[in-house]
C-alpha positions as a Python dict, from the first residue, in 0.01 Angstrom:
ca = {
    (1, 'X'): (0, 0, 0),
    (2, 'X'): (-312, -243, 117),
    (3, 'X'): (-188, -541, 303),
    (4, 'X'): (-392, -862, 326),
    (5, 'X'): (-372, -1054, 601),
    (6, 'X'): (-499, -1437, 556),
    (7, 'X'): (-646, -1638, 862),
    (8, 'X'): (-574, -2029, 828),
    (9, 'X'): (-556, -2123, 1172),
    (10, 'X'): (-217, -2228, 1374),
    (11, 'X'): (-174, -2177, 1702),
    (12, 'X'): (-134, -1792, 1669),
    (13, 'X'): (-543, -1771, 1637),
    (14, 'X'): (-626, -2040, 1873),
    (15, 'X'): (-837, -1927, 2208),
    (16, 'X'): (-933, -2086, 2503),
    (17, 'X'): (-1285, -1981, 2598),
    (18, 'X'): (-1416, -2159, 2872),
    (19, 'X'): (-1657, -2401, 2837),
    (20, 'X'): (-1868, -2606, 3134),
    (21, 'X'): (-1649, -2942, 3054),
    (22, 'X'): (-1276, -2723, 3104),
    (23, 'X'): (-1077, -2531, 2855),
    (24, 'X'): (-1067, -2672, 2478),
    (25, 'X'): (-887, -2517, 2178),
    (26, 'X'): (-1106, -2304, 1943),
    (27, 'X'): (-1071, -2086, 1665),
    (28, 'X'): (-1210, -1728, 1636),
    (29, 'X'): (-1182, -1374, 1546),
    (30, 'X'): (-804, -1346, 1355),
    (31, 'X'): (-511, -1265, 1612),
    (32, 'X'): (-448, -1020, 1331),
    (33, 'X'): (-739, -826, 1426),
    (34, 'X'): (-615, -741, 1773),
    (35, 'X'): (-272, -704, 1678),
    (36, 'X'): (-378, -426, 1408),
    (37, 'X'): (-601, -274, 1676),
    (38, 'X'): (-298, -213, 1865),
    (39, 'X'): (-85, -83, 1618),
    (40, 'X'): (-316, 152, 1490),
    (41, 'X'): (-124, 121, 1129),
    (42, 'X'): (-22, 389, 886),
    (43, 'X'): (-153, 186, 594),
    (44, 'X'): (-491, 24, 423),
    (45, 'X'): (-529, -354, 557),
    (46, 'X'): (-784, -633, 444),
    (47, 'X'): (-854, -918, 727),
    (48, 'X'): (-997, -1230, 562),
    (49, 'X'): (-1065, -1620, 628),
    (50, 'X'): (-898, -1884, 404),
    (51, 'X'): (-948, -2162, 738),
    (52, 'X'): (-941, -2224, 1077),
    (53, 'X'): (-743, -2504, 1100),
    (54, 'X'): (-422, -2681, 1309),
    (55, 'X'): (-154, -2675, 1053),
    (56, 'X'): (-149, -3055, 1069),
    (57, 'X'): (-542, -3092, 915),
    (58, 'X'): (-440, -2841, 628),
    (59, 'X'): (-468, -3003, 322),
    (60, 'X'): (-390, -2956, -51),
    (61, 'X'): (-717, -2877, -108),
    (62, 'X'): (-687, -2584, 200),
    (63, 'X'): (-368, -2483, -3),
    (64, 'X'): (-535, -2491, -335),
    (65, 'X'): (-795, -2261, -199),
    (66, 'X'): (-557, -2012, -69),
    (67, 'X'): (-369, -2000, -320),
    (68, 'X'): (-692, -1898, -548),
    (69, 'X'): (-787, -1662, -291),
    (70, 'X'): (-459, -1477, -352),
    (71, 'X'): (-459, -1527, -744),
    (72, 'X'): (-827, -1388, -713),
    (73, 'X'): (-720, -1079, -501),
    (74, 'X'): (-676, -710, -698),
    (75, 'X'): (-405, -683, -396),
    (76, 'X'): (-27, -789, -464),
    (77, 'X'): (72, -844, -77),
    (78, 'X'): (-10, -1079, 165),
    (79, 'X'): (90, -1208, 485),
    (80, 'X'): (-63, -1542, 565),
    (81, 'X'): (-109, -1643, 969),
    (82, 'X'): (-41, -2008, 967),
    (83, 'X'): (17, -2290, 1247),
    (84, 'X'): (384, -2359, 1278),
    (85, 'X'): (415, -2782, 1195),
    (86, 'X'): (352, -2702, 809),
    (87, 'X'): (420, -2365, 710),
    (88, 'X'): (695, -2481, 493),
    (89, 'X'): (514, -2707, 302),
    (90, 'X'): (207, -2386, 266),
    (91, 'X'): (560, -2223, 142),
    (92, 'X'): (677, -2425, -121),
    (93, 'X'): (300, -2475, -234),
    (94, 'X'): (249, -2158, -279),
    (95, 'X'): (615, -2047, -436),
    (96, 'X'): (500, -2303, -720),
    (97, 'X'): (187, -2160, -781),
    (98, 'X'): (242, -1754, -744),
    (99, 'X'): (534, -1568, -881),
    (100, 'X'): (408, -1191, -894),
    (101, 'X'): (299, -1135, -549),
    (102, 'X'): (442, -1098, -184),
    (103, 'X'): (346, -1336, 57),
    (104, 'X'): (511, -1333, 395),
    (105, 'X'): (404, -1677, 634),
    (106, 'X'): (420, -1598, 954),
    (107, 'X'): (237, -1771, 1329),
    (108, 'X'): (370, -1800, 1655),
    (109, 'X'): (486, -2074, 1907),
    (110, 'X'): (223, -1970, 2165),
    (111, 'X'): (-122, -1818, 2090),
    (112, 'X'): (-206, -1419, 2023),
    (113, 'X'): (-379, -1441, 2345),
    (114, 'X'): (-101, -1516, 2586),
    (115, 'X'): (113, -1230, 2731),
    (116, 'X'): (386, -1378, 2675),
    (117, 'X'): (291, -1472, 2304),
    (118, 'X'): (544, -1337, 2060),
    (119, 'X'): (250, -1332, 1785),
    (120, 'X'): (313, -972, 1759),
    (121, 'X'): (694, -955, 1722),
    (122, 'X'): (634, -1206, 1425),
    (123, 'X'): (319, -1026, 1242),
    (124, 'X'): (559, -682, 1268),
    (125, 'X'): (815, -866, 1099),
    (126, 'X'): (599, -942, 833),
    (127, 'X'): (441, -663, 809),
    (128, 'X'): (815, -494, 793),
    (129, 'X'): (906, -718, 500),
    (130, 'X'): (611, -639, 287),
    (131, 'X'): (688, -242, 305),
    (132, 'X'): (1053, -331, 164),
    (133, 'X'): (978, -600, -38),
    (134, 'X'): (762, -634, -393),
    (135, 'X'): (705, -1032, -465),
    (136, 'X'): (837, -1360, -347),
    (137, 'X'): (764, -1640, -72),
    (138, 'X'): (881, -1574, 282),
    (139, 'X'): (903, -1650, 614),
    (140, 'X'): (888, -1473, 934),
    (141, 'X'): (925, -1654, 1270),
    (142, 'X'): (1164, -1644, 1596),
    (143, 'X'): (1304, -1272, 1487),
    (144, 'X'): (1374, -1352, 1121),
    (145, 'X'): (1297, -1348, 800),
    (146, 'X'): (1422, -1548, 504),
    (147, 'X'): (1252, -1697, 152),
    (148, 'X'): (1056, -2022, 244),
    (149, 'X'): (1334, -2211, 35),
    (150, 'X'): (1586, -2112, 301),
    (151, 'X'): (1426, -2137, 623),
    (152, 'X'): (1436, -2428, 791),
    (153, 'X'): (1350, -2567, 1153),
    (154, 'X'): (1493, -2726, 1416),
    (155, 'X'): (1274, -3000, 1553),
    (156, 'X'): (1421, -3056, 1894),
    (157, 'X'): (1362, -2688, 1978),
    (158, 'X'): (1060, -2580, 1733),
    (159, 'X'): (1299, -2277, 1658),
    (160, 'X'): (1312, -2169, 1268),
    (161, 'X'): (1616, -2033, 1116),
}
C-alpha cells in the first residue's frame, strides 16, 4: 500500500516562528512530515501540497483542485490534513466528486507543534482506517472515525462525533 497524505492547511500545520514584531501564524513544512518521521512506518507514503490555508479561506476552487489532484493520482488512498471549521463541507465535496478511492480527513484542535497537540492520535487514526478500508469519504477527529455523512460537530465544544 502507498498512502498519500495531502497538506491544505488547518491548524494541524500551522507554526509559530518568531518574528521581530511577536509570534504570527504561518504555514510550513506538513505536520505529516514529522509525524511520519516518528513513526518510522511499515509502508510507502507520498507527502504533497494541495494549500496552505485556514479552513475558513478554502474555497471551491481549493476543493476543485484537490479533488483533481486525487482524480490525477495513480494512488487509490489518501488522507487529507485539513483545518477543523470546514472539513465537512471538504467532505461532502469530495464524496460527490470521487467514488473509487479512500480518503480519510483528518486535523487537529491544536497545532502538530504543541506537546500537547493530539495531531498524532488523529493522523494514526487515519492512517489505521486506510489499512482496513478500500474507498469512501471519512473522518477522523477526537478518537473516531465515521463517513463524512455521519460525523457531525458540536459547536459549543469544537468536539466531532
Amino acid at each position: 500500500m502507498k498512502l498519500v497524505f495531502i497538506q491544505t492547511g488547518g491548524t494541524i500545520d500551522k507554526d509559530y516562528p518568531h518574528t521581530t514584531k511577536g509570534w504570527a501564524f504561518e504555514f510550513g513544512e506538513p505536520a505529516t512530515a514529522r509525524i511520519l518521521e516518528k513513526l518510522n512506518p511499515s509502508f510507502e507514503y507520498e507527502i504533497v501540497t494541495s494549500c496552505q490555508k485556514d479552513s475558513l479561506e478554502i474555497t471551491k476552487q481549493d476543493r476543485i483542485n484537490l479533488v483533481d489532484l486525487i482524480k490525477e493520482s495513480k494512488y487509490d488512498k489518501f488522507v487529507i490534513t485539513h483545518g477543523t471549521d470546514t472539513m465537512l463541507e471538504t467532505a461532502k465535496f469530495i464524496r460527490e466528486h470521487i467514488k473509487n478511492k479512500l480518503i480519510v480527513i483528518t486535523g487537529s484542535m491544536l497545532p502538530e507543534r504543541f506537546s500537547n497537540s493530539e495531531a498524532s492520535i488523529n493522523v494514526g487514526a487515519a492512517i489505521a482506517v486506510a489499512n482496513l478500508l478500500d474507498k469512501g469519504v471519512f473522518i477522523a477527529m477526537h478518537g473516531i472515525v465515521k463517513p463524512g455523512t455521519e460525523m457531525a460537530r458540536d459547536l459549543k465544544t469544537g468536539k466531532y462525533y
